[in-house]
C-alpha positions in Angstrom: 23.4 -43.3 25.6 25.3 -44.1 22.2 22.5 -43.4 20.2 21.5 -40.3 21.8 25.4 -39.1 21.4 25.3 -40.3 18.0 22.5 -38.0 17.4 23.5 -35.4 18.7 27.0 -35.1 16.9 25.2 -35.6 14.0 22.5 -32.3 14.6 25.6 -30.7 15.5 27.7 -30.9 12.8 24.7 -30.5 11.2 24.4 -27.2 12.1 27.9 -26.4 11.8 27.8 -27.3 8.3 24.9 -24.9 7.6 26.5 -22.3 9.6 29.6 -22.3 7.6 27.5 -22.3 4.4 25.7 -19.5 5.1 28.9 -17.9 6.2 30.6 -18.5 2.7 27.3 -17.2 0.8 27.5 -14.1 2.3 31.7 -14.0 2.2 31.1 -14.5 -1.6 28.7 -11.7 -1.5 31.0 -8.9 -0.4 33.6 -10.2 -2.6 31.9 -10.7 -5.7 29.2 -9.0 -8.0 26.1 -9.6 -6.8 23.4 -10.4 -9.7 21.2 -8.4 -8.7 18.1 -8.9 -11.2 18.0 -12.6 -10.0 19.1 -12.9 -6.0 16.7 -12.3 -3.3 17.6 -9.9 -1.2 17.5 -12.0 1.8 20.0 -13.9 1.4 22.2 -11.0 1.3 22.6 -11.2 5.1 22.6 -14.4 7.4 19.7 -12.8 8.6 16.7 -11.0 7.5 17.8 -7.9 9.6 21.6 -8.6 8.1 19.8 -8.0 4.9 17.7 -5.1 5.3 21.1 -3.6 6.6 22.8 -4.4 3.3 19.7 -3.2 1.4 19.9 -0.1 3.1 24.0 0.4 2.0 22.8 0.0 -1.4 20.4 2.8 -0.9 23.4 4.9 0.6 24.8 5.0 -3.1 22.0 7.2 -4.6 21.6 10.6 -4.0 17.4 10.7 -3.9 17.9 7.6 -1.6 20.1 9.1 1.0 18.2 12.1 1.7 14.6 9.6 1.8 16.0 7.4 4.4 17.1 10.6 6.5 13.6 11.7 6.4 12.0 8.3 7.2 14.5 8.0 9.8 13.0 11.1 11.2 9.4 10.1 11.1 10.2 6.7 12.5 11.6 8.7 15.1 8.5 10.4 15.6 6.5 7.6 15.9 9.4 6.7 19.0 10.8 3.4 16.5 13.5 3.1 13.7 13.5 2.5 10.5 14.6 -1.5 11.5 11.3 -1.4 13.7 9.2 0.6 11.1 10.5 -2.0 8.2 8.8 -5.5 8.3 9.8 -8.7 5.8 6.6 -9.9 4.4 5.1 -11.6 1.6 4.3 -8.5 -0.5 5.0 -5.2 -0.2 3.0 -1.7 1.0 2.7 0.5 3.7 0.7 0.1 6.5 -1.3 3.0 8.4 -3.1 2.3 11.5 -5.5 5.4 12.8 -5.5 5.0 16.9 -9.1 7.0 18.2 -9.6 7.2 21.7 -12.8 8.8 23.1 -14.4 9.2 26.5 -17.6 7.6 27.0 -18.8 9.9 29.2 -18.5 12.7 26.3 -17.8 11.3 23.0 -17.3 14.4 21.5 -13.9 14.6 22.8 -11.6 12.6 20.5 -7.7 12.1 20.4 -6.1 10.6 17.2 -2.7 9.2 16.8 -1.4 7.3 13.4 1.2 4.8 13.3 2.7 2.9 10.0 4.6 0.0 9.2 6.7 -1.0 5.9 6.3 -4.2 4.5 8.9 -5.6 2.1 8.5 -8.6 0.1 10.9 -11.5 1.3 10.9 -12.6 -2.3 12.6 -10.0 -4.2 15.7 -10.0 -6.2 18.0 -7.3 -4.4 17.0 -4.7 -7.3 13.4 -4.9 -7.0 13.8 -4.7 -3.3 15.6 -1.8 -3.4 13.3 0.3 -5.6 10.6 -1.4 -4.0 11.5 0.2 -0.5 12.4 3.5 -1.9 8.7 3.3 -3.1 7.2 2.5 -0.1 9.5 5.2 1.9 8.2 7.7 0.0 4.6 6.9 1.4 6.0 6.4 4.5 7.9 9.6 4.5 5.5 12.2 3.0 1.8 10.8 2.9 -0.4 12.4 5.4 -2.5 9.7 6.6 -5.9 9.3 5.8 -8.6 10.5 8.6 -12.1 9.7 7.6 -13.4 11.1 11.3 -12.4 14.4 10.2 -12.9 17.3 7.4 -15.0 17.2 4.5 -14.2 14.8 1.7 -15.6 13.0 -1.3 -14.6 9.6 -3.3 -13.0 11.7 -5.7 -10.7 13.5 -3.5 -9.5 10.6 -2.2 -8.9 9.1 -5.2 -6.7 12.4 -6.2 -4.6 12.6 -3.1 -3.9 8.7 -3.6 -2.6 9.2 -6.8 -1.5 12.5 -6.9 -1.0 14.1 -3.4 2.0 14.7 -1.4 3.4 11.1 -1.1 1.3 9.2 -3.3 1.8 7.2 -5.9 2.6 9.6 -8.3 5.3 10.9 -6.2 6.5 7.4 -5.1 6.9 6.1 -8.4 9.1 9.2 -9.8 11.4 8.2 -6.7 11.6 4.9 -7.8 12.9 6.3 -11.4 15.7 8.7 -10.0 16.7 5.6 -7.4 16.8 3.4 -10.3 18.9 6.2 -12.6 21.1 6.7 -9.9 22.0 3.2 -8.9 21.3 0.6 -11.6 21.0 2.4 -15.2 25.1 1.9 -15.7 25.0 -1.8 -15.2 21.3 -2.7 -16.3 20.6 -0.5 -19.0 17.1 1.9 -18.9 14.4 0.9 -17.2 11.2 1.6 -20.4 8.6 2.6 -17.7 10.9 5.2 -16.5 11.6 6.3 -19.8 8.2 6.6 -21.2 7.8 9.7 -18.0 10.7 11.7 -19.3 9.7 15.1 -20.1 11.4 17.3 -23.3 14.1 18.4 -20.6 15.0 14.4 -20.3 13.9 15.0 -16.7 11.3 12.9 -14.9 7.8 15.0 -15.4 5.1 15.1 -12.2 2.5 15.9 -14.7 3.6 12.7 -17.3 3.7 10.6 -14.3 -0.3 11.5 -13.5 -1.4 11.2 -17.2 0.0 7.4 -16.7 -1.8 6.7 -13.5 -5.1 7.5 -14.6 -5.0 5.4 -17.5 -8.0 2.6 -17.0 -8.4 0.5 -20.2 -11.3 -1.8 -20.0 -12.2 -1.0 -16.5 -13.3 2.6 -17.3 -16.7 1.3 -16.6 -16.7 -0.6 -13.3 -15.0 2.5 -12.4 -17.9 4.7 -13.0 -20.3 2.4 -11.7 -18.1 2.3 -8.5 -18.1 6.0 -8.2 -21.4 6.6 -9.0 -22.2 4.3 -6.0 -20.4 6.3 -3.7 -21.1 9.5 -4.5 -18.8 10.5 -7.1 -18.6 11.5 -11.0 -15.2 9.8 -13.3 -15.8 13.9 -14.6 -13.7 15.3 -11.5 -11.3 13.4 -12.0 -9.8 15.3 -15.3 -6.4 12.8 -16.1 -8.7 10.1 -16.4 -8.7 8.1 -19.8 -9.7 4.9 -20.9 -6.5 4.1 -22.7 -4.4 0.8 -21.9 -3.3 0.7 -18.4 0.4 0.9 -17.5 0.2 0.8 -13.4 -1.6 -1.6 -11.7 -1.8 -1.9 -7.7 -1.0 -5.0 -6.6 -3.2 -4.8 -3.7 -6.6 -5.0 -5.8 -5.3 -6.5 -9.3 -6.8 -3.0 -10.7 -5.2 0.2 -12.2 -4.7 3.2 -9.6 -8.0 4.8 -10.0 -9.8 1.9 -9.1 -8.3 0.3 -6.3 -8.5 3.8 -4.4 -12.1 3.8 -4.8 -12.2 0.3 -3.3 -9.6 1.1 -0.5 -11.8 4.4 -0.1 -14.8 2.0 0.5 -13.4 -0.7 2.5 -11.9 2.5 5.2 -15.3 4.4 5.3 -17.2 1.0 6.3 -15.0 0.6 8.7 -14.8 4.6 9.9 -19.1 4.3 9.9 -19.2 0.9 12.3 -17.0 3.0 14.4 -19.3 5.8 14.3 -22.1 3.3 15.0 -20.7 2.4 18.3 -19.7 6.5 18.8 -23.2 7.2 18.4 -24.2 4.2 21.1 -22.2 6.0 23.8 -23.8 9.3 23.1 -27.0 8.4 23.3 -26.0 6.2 26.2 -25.0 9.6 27.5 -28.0 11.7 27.4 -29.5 10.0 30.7 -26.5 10.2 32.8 -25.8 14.3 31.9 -27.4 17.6 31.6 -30.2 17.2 28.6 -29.2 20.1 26.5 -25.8 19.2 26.3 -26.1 15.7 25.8 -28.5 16.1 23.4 -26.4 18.8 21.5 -23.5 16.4 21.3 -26.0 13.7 20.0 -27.2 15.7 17.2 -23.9 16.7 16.0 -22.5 13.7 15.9 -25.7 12.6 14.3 -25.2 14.9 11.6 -21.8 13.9 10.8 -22.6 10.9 10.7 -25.1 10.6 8.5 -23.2 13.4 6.0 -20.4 10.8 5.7 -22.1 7.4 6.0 -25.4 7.9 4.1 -24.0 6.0 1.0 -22.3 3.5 3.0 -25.3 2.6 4.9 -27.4 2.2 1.3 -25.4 -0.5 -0.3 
């Protein structure tokens, strides 16, 4: 039995010892300056939770901040969560939609949708890039409509404009971002130059500045009209767009703006046209088991739509 005692004091002071250590860190971090450029963020809690709650304080002392989190707070209410349900530690970070279609077999014509979204915020930020980082992603969260590809007419090129430039895109996102930054960091860490290089004549953050710098391509001007071209869609509607060195790039494909929506744009409609696949399986499915004429009617509709939005999925 020695041994095993011996063990088990040793685990349990052990764990004593870690306890009190992570006590202290967090002791020190409420009564000392935090360096913010260099600490991750989740250490500023002895928990991940603990942190987001501290992250979330920090937010509280900008203006643009306050009001975002009262208006995700809202539309994670929505959704029947909160924001600590809605708000995920992960190994990068973006926001999450998921659409939810339910349709009866026996008339696939009638179809409910529902949307849900989660935040994801990289574990390994410092505390300052966490902070702008959620504000970012908040934004989306907050404001984006999410994207339906079962319903409405729509083209590559539309997508790619309501990505960038819509309400709650990434135009939009990224002039949050700025303010946040302005509002909480500028006194201690000096101007931030991306922010800086948006500022209109009236030293305010410009919409229209923020766009021209979004649709700035460099070198990949022509995979990106290739890429279009391929799904139906001309670089010419998109009027911002210039070949000029790229400032923004997403971090989800490695590419600027323009052409990571076309790419997200063609990874959701091959998934929205298998979908439709299997829609269009039930339907026919259902043309021996009711009336002809209205079977048949739903068929051919569905048909149609079909083949209007997945002709140039189906061809590659």
């Amino acid at each position: 039995m020695r041994p095993i005692l011996l063990i088990v004091l040793i685990f349990s002071s052990f764990t004593s010892f870690a306890q009190r250590k992570v006590a202290t860190i967090v002791k020190t971090i409420h009564t000392e300056k935090v360096n913010e450029q260099k600490m991750r963020w989740r250490f500023l809690g002895g928990t991940e939770e603990d942190a987001l709650r501290e992250i979330f304080n920090i937010l509280q002392k900008s203006d643009t901040a306050s009001r975002l989190l009262v208006r995700a707070q809202s539309v994670a209410a929505m959704q029947g969560m909160t924001l600590n349900d809605v708000i995920i530690p992960g190994d990068g970070s973006l926001t999450d939609t998921t659409l939810i279609r339910k349709f009866n077999p026996k008339n696939p014509s009638m179809v409910a949708y529902e949307s849900r979204s989660k935040v994801f915020l990289n574990r390994d930020l410092s505390v300052m890039d966490a902070v702008l980082d959620l504000a970012h992603e908040l934004t989306h969260f907050s404001f984006r409509s999410p994207f339906n590809p079962y319903v409405g007419e729509f083209d590559v090129e539309s997508f790619v404009a309501s990505t960038i430039e819509g309400k709650g895109g990434e135009v939009d996102a990224y002039l949050i971002e700025c303010r946040v930054y302005d509002e909480i960091f500028k006194k201690d860490y000096g101007a931030k130059e991306n922010c800086e290089s948006i500022r209109g004549t009236d030293k305010k953050f410009s919409k229209e500045l923020t766009t021209r710098e979004f649709y700035k391509v460099g070198p990949f001007d022509r995979d990106l009209e290739k890429e279009l071209n391929q799904n139906g869609g001309k670089s010419a509607a998109l009027k911002n767009l210039t070949d000029r060195q790229a400032v923004f790039i997403s971090s989800a494909y490695g590419v600027p703006y323009p052409l990571a929506a076309v790419r997200e744009y063609v990874s959701i409609m091959g998934r929205a046209c298998e979908n439709d696949k299997k829609r269009l399986a039930y339907a026919s499915a259902a043309i021996d088991r009711s009336p002809a004429s209205t079977s048949e009617n739903i068929y051919s509709a569905l048909s149609k739509g079909y083949q209007k939005r997945c002709s140039q999925v189906d061809h590659k």
